[in-house]
PAKEBA-812060 format. One line per 2 residues: their letters; for each residue x, y negated, z negated of N, C-alpha, C, O. Coordinates in steps of 0.02 Angstrom, whole numbers, plus 50000, padded with zeros to 5 digits. Each point is the difference from the previous one (the first is absolute). Example, Ala and Ser with C-alpha at 12.3 -4.5 7.8 and 13.67 -1.06 7.14 Angstrom:
<atoms>
as	50660:50284:49610:49955:49941:50000:50045:49940:50000:50052:50001:49967; 49930:49946:50069:50042:49941:49997:49961:49945:49963:50025:49945:49992
</atoms>
This chain:
<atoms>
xx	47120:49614:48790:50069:49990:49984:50024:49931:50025:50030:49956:49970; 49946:50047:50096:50010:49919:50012:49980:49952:49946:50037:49960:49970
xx	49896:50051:50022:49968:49930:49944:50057:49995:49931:50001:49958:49955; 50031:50084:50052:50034:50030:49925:50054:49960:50010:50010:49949:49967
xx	50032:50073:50086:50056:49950:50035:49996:49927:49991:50037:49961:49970; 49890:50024:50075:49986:49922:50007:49996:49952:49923:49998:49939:49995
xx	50002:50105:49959:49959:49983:49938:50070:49970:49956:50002:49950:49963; 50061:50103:50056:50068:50001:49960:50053:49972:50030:50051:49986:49968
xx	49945:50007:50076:50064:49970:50061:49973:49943:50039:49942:49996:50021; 50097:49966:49987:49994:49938:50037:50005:50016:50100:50044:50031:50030
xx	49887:49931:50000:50007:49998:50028:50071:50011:50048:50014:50056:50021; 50031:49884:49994:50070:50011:50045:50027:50066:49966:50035:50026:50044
xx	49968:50023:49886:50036:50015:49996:49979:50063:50028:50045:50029:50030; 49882:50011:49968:49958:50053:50037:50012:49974:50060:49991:50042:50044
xx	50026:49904:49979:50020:50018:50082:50087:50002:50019:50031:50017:50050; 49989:49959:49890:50076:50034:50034:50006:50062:49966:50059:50017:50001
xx	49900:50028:49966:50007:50052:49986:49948:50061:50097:50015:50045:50039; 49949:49927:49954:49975:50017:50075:50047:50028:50064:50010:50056:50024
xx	50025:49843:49999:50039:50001:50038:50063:50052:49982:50016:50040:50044; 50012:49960:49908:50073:50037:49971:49965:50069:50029:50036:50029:50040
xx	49896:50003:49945:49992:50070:49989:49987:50015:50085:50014:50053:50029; 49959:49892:50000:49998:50023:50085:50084:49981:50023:50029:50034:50042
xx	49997:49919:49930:50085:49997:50036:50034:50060:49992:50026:50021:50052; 49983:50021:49885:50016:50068:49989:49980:50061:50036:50034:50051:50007
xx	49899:49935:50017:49958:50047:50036:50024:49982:50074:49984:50043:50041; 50040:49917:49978:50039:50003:50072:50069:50011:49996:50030:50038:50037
xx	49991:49934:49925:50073:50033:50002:49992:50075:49963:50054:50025:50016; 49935:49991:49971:50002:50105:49997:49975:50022:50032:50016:50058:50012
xx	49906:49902:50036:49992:50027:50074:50053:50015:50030:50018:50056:50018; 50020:49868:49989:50075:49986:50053:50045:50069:49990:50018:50033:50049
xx	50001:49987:49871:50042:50011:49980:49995:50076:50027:50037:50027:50040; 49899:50003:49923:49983:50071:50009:49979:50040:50053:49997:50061:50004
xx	49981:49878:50054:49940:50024:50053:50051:49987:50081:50020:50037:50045; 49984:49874:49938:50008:49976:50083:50075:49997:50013:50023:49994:50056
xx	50024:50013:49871:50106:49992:50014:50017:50053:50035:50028:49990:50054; 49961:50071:49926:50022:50065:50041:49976:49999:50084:50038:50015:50047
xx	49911:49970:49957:49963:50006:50079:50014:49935:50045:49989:49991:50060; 50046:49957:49884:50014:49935:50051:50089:50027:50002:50042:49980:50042
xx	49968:50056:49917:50094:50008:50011:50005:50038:50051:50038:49985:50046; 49908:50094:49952:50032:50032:50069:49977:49965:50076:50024:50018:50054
xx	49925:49930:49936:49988:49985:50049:50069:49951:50041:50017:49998:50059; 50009:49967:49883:50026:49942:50016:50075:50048:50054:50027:49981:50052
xx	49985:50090:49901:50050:50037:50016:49973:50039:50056:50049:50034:50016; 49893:49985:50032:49979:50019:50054:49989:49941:50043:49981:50004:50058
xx	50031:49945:49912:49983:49928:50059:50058:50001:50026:50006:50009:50060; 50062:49980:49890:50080:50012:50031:50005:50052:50030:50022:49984:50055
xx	49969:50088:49944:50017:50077:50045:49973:49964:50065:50046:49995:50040; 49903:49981:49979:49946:49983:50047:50064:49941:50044:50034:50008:50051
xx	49962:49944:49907:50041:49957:50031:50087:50024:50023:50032:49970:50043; 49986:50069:49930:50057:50015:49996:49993:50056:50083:50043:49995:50045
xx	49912:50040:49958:49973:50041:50038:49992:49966:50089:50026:50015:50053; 49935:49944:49929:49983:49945:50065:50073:49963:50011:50000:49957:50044
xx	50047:50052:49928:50051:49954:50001:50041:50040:50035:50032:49980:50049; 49972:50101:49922:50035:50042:50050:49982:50017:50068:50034:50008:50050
xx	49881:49996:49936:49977:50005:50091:50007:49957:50048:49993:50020:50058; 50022:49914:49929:50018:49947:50048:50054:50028:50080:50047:50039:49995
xx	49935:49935:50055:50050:50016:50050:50050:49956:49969:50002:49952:49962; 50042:50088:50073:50070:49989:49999:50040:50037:49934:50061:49998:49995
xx	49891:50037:49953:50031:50042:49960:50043:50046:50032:49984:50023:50054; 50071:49992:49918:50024:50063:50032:50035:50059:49931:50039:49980:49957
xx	49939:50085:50047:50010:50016:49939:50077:50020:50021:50046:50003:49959; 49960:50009:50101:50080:50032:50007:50060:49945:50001:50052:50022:50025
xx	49952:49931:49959:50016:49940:49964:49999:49981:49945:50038:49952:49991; 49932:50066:49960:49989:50019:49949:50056:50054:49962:50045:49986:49960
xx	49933:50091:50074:50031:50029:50004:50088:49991:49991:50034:50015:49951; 49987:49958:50112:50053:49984:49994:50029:49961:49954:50056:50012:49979
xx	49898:49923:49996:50017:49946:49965:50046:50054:49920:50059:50003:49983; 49890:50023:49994:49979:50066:49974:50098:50022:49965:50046:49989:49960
xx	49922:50054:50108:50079:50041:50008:50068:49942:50026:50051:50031:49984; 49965:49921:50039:50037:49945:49967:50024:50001:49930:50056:50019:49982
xx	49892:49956:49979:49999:49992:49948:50013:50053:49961:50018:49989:49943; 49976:50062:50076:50028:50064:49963:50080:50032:50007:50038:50023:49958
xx	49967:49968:50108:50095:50003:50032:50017:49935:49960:50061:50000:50002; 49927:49969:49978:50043:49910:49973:49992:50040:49914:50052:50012:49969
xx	49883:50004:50000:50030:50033:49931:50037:50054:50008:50048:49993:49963; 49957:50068:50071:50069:50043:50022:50052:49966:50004:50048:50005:49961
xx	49948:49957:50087:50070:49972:49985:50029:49963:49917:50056:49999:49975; 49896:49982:50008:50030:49960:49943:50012:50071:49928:50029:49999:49945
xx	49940:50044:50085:50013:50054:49946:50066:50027:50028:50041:50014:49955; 49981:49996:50111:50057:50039:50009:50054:49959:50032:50028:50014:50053
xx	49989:49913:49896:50049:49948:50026:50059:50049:50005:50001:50061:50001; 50042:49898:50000:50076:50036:50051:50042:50007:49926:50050:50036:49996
xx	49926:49929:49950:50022:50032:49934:49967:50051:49973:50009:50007:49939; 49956:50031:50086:49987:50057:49969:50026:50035:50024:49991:50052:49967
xx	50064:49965:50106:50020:50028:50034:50072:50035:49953:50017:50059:49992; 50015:49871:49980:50056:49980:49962:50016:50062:49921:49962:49996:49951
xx	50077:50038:50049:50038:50051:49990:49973:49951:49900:49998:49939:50000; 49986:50101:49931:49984:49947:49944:50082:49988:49998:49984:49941:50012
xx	50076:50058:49986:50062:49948:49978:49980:49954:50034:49983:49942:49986; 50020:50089:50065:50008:49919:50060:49923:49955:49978:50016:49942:49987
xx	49944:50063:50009:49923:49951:49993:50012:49970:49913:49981:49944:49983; 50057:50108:49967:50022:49957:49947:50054:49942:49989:50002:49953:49961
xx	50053:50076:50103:50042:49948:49985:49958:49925:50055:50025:49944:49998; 49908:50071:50046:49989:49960:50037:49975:49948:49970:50011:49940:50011
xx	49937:50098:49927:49951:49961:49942:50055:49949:49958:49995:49938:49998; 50058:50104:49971:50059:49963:49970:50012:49934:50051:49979:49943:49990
xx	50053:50077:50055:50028:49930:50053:49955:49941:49996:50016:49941:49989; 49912:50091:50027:49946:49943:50017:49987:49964:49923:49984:49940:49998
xx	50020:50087:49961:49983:49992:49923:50048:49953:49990:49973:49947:49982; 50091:50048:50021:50039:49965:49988:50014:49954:50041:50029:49953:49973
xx	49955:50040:50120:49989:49935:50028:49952:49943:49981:50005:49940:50012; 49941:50099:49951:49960:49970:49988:50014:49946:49938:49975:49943:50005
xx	50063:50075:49938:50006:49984:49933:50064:49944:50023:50010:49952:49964; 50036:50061:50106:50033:49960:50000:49959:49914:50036:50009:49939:49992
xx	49947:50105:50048:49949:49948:50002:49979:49936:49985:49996:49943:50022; 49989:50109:49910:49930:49932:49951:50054:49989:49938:49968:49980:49952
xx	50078:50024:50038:50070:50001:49962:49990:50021:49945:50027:49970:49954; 49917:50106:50028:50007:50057:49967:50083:50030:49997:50042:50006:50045
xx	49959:50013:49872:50048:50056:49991:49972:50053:49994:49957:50006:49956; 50058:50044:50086:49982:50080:50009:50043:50024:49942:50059:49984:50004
xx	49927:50041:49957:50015:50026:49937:50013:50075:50020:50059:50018:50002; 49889:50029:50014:50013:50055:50003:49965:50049:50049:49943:49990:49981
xx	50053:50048:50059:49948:50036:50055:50021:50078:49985:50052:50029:50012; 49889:49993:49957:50014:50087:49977:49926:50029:50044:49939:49993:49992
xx	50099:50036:50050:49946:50044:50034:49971:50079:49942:50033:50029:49957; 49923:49980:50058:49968:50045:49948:49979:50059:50028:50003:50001:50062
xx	49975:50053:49909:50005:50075:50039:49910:49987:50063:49946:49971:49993; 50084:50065:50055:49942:49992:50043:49959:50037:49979:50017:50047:49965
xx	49896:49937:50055:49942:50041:49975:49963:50021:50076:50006:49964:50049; 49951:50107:49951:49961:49981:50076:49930:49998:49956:49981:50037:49955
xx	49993:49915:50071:49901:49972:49996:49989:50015:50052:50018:49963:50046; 49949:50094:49966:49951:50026:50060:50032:49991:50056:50048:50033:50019
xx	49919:49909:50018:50079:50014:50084:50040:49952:50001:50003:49963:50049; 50044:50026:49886:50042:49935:49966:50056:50039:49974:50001:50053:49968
xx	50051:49904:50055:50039:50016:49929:50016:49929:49987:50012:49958:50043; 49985:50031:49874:50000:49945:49971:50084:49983:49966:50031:50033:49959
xx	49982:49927:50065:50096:49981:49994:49984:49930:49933:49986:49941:50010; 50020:50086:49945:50008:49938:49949:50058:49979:49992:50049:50033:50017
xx	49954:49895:49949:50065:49961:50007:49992:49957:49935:49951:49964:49988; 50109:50047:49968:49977:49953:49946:50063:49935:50001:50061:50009:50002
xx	49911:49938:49996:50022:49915:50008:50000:49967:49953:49953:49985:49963; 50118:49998:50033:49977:49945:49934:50086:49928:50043:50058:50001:50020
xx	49866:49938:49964:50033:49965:50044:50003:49930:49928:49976:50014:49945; 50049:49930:50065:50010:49947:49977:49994:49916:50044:50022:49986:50055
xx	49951:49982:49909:49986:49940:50048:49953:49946:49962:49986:49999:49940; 49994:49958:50107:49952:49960:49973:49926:50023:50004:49989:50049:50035
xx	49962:49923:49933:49943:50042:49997:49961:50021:50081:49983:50054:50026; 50012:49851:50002:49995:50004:50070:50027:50033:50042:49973:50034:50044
xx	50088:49957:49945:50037:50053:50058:49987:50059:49986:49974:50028:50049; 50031:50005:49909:49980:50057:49979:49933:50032:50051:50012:50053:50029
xx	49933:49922:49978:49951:50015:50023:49984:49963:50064:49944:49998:50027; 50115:49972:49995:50021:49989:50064:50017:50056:50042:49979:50022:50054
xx	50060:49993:49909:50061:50070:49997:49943:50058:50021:50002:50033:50052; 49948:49973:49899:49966:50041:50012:49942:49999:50069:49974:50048:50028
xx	50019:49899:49982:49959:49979:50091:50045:50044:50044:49995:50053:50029; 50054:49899:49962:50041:50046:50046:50018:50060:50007:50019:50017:50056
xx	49979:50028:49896:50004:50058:50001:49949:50041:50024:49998:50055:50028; 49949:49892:49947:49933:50054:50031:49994:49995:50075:49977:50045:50035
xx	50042:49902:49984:50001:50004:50055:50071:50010:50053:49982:49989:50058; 50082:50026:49939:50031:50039:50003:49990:50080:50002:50003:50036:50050
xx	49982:49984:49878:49992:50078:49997:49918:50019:50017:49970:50039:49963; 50004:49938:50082:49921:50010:50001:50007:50071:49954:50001:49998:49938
xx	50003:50067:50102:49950:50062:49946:50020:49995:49934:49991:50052:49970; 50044:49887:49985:50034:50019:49946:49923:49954:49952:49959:49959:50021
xx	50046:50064:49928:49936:49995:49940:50036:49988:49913:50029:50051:49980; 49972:49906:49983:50003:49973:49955:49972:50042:49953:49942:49987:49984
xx	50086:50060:49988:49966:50038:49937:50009:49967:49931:49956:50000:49958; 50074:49986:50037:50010:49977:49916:50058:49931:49999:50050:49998:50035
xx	49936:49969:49935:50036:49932:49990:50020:49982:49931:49972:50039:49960; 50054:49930:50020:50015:49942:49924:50044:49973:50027:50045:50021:50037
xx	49936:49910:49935:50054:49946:49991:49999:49974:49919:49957:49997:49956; 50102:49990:50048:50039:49992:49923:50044:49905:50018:50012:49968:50052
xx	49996:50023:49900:50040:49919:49988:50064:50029:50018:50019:50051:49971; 50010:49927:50066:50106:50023:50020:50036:49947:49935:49982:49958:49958
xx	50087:50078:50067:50034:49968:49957:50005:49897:49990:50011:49968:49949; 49979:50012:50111:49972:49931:50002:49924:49982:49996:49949:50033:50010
xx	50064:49904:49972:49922:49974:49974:49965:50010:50066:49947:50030:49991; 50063:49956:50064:49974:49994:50061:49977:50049:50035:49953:49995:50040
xx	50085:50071:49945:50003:50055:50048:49971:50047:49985:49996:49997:49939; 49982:50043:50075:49938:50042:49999:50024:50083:50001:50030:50003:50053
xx	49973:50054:49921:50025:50075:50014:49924:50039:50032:49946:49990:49973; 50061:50050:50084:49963:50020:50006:50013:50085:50014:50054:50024:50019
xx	49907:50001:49972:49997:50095:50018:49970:50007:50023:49951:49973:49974; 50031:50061:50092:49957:50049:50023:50008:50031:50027:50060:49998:50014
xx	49902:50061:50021:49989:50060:50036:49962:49983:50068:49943:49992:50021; 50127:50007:50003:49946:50009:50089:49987:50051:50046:50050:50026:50025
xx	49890:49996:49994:50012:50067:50021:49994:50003:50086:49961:49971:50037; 50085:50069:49976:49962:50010:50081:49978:50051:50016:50014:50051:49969
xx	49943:49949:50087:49965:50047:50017:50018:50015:50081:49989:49960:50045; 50037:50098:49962:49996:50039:50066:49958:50067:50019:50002:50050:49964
xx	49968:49947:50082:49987:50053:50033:50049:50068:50008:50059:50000:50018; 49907:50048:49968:50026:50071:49995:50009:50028:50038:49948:50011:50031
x	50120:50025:50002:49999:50022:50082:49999:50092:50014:49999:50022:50057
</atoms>
């Protein structure tokens, strides 16, 4: 079969047919044989290192621990701020107030703030609020920084913006929802 080869094909071209058929034959070695056994290794070299990193003196796991539970009293707290405490009139008219310092702000017109029927999601009850504000496009989503960060648990469900009655100004709607913890 060789002589047969040698007889019909050109030299260079029976050898880049050669080389191609052993380059293939290592990469599906690579592919089929040595990728799986070099991945878990590479992932038992980190456990190992990660391991020796904890046994070092001066580890301390009850430090840890604590670090731990810190960090767990600091998300409690942020789940049971001093507005969830707040009676829903009072935390709607609070959302209203802040909603509208805000728009006086970024020199948004607050158009309209319709609080919407409350829902409970598992250990939530979800307080929707529907907004429809007016402004420039920027400010607009100025407006909205601030809010997010103002109302932290509050979440952006649904939006549009529309052209306002001026060339400049922008209409926008949305739904902001908040979320409190269930007592």
């Amino acid at each position: 079969m060789i002589a047969y080869l040698q007889q019909y094909l050109l030299p260079r071209t029976l050898l880049l047919v050669l080389v191609s058929t052993w380059l293939l034959t290592f990469i599906a070695a690579y592919l089929y044989v040595l990728k799986h056994p070099l991945k878990i290794y590479s992932a038992q070299k980190d456990t190992l290192t990660l391991l020796e990193r904890r046994a070092t003196p001066g580890y301390s796991l009850k430090e840890e621990i604590t670090a731990e539970k810190k960090q767990i009293a600091f998300y409690k707290a942020q789940l049971n701020q001093t507005d969830s405490k707040l009676p829903t009139n009072l935390l709607v008219a609070k959302v209203i107030g802040k909603l509208d310092f805000l728009a006086k702000q970024h020199s948004i017109q607050l158009i309209s703030v319709e609080p919407r029927k409350t829902d409970r999601i598992l250990l939530f009850d979800e307080m929707p609020f529907q907004i429809r504000i007016q402004g420039s496009y920027f400010e607009l989503f100025r407006w909205l920084r601030g809010v997010e960060e103002t109302l932290k648990p509050m979440v952006i469900k649904r939006f549009e913006i529309n052209r306002g009655k001026a060339e400049d100004l922008r209409q926008m709607s949305l739904t902001l929802v908040s979320y409190r913890l269930q007592h």
